[in-house]
C-alpha positions, -999 to 999 in steps of 0.1 A, spaced: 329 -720 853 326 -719 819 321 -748 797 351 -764 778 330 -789 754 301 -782 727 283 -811 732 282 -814 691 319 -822 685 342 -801 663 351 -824 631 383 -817 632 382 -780 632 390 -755 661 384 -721 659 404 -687 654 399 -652 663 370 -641 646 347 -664 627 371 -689 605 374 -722 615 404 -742 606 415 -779 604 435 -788 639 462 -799 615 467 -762 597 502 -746 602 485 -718 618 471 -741 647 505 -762 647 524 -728 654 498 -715 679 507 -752 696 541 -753 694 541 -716 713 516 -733 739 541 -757 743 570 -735 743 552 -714 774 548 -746 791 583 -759 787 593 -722 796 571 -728 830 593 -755 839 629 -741 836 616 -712 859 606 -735 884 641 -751 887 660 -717 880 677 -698 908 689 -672 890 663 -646 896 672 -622 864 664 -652 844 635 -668 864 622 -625 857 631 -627 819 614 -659 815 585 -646 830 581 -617 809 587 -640 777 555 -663 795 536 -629 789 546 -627 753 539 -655 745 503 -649 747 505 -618 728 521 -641 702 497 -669 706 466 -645 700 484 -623 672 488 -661 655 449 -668 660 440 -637 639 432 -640 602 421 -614 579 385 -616 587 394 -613 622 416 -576 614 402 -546 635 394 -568 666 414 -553 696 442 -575 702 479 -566 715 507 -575 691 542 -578 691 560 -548 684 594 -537 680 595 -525 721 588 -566 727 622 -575 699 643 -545 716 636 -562 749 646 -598 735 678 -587 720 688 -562 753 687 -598 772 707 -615 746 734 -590 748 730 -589 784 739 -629 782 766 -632 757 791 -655 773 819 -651 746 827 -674 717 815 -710 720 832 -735 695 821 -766 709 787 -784 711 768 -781 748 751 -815 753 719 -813 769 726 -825 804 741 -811 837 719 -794 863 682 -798 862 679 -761 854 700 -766 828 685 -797 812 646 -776 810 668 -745 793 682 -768 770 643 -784 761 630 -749 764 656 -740 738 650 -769 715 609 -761 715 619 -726 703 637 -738 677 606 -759 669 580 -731 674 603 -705 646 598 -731 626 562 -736 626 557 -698 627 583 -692 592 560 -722 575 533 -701 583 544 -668 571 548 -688 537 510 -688 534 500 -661 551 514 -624 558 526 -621 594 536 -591 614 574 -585 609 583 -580 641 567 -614 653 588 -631 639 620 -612 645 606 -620 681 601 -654 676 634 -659 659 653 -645 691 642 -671 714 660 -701 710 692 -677 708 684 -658 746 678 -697 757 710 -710 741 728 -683 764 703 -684 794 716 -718 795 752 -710 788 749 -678 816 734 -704 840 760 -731 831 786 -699 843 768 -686 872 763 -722 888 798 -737 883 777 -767 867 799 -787 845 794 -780 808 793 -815 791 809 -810 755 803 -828 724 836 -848 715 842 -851 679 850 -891 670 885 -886 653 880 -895 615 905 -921 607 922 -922 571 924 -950 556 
């Protein structure tokens, strides 16, 4: 088994694709992370799902996820090395299961609760939201493939009406956010 530890520490640093060290507090490494973190969260709601065709979606979007992961741990110097990417197939496939999902109009706000399959959709959906984030600060600095982040972008959108389908499919009571009435004075 391979070693996990140098033996000579790291100073901070971690390393990319390719020869470049970075800082473990660079955007690049904090939206690597937060896509880590959004595969993990994305493990969970498939292990309380029982809808299969999103248990299968989910799946798929584990897969891409490490296509994403590596496309974010390439820098220039690491351009040429043989690594998939995200590509307009991968946002095609995103957007089919968003259409596939759409619910209708939704004019209230969903509060994250209900079913435990619910509950990880809703976390999965708020770590996506997170992860865009960190990827758009990144494609401040540096030049990032298009279509990753129209990619990235469509998750928390499929997982806003994952959870909404799921919320359907399952009879689960929606809990809605109730406006406090403004008084005038």
């Amino acid at each position: 088994m391979a070693k996990l530890y140098t033996r000579r520490g790291d100073a901070g640093e971690t390393g990319l694709l390719g020869p470049d060290r970075v800082s473990k507090d660079d955007p690049r490494v904090e939206a690597m992370g937060t896509v880590d973190e959004l595969n993990a969260v994305i493990g969970l709601a498939i292990a309380a799902q029982r809808n299969r065709r999103i248990r299968d979606l989910l799946s798929k979007i584990q897969d891409d996820l490490f296509t994403v992961g590596a496309e974010l741990a390439m820098t220039r110097s690491s351009e040429g090395t043989k690594v998939p990417r995200i590509a307009s197939v991968h946002v095609a496939r995103l957007e089919d299961a968003i259409d596939a999902f759409d619910v209708g109009k939704i004019t209230e706000f969903i509060l994250p609760r209900g079913s435990e399959s619910l509950a990880r959709l809703h976390w999965a959906r708020t770590v996506a939201r997170r992860a865009e984030r960190r990827v758009v600060a990144l494609s401040k600095r540096n030049q990032l493939n298009q279509d990753l982040l129209r990619y990235t972008r469509g998750h928390r959108t499929l997982l806003h009406r994952g959870r909404n389908r799921v919320s359907d499919d399952s009879r689960s009571p929606v809990h809605l956010h109730r406006r406090p009435r403004v008084r005038s004075h």
